[in-house]
Backbone bond lengths (Angstrom), bond angles and torsions (degrees), N, CA, C in turn:
res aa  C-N    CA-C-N  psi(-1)  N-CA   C-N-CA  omega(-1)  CA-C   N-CA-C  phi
1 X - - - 1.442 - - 1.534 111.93 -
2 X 1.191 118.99 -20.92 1.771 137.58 -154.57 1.598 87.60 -77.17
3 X 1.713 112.37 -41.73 1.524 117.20 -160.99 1.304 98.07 -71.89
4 X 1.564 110.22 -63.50 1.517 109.48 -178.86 1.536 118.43 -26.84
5 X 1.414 96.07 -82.44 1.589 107.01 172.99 1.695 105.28 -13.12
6 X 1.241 105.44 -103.42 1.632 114.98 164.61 1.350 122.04 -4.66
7 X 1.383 106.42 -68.04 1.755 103.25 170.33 1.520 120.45 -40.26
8 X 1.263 96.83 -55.54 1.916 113.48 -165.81 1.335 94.00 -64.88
9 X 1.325 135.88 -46.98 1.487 138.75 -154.79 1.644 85.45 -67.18
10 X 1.086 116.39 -62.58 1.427 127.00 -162.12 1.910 99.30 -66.47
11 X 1.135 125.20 -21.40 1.524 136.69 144.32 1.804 120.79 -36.59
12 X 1.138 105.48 -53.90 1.462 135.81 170.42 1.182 79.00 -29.11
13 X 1.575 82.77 -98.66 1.550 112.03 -136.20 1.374 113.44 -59.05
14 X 1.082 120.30 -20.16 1.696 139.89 153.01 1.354 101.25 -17.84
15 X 1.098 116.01 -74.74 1.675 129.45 -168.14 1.545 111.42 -58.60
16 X 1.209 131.42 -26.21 1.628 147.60 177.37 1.437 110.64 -73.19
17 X 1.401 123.62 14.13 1.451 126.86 171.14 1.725 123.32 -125.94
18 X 1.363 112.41 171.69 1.324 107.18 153.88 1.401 101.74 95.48
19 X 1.491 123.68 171.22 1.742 117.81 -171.24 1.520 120.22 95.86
20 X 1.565 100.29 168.52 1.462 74.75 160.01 1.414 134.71 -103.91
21 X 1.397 124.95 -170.80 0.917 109.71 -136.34 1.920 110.81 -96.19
22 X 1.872 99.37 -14.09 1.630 97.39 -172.12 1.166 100.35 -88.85
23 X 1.475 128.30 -13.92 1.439 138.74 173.37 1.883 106.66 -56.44
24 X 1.529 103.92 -56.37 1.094 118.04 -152.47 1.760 94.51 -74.06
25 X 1.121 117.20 -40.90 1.329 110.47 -171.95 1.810 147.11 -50.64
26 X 1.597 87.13 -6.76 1.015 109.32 167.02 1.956 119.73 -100.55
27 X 1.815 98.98 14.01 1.436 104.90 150.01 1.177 113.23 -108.02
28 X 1.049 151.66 -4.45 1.848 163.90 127.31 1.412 95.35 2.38
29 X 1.786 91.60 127.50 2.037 97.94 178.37 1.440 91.56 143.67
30 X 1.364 86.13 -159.63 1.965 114.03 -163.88 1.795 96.75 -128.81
31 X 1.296 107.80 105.82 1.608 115.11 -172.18 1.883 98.64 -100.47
32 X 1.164 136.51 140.01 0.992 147.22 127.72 1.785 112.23 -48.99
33 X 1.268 132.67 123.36 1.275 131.41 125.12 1.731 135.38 -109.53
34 X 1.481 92.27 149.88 1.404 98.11 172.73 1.629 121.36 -131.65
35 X 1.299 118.37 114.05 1.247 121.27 179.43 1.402 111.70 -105.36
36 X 1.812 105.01 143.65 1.499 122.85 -166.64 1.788 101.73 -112.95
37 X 0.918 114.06 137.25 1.759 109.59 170.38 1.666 93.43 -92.78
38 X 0.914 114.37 140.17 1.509 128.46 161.20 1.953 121.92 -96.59
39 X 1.736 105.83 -31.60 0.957 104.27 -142.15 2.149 79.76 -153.90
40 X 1.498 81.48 135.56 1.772 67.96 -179.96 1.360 115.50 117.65
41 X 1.193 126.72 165.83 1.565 127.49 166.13 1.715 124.20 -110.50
42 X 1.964 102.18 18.83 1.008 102.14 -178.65 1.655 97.31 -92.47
43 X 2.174 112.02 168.89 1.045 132.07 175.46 0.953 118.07 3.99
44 X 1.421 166.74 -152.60 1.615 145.28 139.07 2.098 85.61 -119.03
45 X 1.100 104.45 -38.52 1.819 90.48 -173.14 1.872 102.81 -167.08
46 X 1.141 115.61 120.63 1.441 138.36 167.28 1.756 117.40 -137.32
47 X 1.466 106.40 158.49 1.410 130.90 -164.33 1.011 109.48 -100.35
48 X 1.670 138.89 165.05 1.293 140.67 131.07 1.138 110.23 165.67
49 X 1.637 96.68 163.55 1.825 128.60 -140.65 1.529 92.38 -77.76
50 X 1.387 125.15 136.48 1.260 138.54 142.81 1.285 135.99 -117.74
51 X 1.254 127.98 128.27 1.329 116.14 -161.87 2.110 105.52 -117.79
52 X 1.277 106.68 131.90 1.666 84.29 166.28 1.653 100.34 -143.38
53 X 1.122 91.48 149.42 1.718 128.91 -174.61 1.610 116.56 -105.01
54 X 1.474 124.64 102.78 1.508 100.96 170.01 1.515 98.51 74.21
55 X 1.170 118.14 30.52 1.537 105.22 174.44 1.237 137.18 69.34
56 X 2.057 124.17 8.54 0.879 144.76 -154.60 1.425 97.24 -136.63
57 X 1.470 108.68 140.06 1.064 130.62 167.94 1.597 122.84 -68.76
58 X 1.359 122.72 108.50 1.571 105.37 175.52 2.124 101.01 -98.40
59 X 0.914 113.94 90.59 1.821 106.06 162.81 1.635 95.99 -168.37
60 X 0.816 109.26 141.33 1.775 144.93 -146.21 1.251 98.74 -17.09
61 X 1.730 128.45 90.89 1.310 139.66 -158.89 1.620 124.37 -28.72
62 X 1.430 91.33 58.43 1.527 103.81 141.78 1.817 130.60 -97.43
63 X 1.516 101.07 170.65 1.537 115.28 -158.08 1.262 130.34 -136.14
64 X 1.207 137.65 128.53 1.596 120.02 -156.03 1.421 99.46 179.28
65 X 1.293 132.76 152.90 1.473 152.04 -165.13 1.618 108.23 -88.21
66 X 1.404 119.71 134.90 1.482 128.49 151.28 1.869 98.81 -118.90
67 X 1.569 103.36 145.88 1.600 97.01 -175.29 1.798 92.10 -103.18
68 X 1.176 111.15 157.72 1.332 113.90 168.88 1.665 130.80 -23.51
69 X 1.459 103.73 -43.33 1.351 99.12 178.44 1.942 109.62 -98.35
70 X 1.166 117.12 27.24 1.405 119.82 158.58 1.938 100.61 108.31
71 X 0.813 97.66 -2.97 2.175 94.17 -175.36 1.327 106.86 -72.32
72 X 1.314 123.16 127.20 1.383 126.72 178.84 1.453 113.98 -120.31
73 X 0.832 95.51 143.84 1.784 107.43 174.23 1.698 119.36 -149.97
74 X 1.456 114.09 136.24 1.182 108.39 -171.90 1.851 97.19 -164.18
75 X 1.380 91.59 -167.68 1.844 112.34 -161.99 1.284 105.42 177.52
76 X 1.766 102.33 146.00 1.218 121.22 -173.50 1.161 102.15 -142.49
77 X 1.630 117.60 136.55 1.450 98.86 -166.26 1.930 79.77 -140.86
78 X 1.347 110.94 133.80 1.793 99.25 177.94 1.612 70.26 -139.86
79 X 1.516 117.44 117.66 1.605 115.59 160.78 1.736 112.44 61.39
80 X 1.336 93.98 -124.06 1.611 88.51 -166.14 1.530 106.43 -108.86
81 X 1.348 121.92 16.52 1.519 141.80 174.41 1.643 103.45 -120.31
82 X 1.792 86.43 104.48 1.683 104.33 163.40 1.337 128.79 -128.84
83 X 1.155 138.05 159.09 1.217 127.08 153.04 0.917 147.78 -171.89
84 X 1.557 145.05 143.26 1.363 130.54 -118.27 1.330 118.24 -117.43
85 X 0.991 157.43 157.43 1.805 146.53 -127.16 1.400 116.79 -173.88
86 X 1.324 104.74 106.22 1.805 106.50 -179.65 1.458 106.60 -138.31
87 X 1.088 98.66 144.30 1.729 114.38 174.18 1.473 107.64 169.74
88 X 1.217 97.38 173.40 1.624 118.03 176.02 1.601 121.38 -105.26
89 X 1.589 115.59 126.12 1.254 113.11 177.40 1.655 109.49 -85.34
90 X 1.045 129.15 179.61 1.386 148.94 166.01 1.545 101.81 -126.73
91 X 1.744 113.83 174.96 1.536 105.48 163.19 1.250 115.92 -90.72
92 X 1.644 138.48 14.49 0.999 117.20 175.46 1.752 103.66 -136.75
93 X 1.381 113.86 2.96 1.666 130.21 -169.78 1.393 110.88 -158.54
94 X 1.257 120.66 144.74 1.784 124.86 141.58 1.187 104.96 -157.19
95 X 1.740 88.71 173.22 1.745 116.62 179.24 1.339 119.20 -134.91
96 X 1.340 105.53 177.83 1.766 98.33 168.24 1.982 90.63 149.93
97 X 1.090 95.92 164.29 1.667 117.48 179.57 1.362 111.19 -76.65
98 X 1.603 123.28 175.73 0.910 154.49 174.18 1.225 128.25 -150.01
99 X 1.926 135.19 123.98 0.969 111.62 -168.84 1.861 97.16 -132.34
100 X 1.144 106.93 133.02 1.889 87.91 167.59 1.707 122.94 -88.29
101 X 1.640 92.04 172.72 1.422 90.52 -172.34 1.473 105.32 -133.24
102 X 1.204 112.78 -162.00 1.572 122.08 -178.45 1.601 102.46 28.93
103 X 1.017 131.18 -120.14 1.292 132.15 -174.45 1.460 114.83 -78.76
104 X 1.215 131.74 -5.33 1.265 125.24 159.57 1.458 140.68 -89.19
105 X 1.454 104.86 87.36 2.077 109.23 -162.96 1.192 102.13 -77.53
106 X 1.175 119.18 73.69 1.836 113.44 177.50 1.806 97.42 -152.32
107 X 1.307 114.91 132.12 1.185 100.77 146.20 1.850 102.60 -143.01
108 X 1.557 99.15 -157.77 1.807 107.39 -167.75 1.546 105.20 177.26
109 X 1.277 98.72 -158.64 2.037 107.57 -177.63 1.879 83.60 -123.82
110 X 1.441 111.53 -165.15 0.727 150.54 -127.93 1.878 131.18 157.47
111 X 1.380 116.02 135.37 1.587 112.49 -146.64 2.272 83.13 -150.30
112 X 1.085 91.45 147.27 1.544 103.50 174.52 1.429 104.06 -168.18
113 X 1.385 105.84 138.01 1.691 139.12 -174.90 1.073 96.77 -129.47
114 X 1.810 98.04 153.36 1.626 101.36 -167.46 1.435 81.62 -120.77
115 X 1.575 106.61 135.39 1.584 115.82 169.09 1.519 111.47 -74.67
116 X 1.479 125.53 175.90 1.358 135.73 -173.09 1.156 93.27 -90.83
């Protein structure tokens, strides 16, 4: 379950990158996330720190697009545990779902605050 968790988290934060870059800069900072499983036999709900710089994601070098006006989309694929990530940021909050695939039957939402 430890992997799952991990994977999906690293799913997240996937979605918190990418774009360009004067757009993006006003997602720049230290984000809190928290993802919930709704559905599934993964984790039911865990936290963790993301930070991005320049429009880049720093948490366990994964990569994934935000468009200028905050839409994110992303994927994580390690083996036969993936999963796929949409929502909308704001500059100081966002949300949006998560669903897995191939071997991962779980999905949920997901919530991120941007620390000071």
């Amino acid at each position: 379950m430890r992997i799952i968790a991990c994977a999906l988290a690293s799913g997240v934060a996937l979605g918190l990158t990418g774009g360009a870059a004067s757009a993006q800069q006003q997602f720049d900072g230290n984000w809190s996330v928290e993802v919930t499983t709704q559905q599934g036999g993964c984790a039911k709900a865990w936290r963790f720190p993301v930070a991005i710089q320049n429009g880049q994601v720093h948490y366990g070098g994964v990569s994934g697009a935000v468009s200028p006006s905050g839409v994110l989309r992303g994927s994580l694929g390690r083996g036969p545990v993936q999963a796929n990530v949409v929502g909308r940021l704001s500059e100081r909050s966002g949300s949006g779902t998560w669903a897995g695939s191939g071997s991962l039957d779980c999905s949920g939402r997901w919530r991120a605050e941007k620390r000071a």
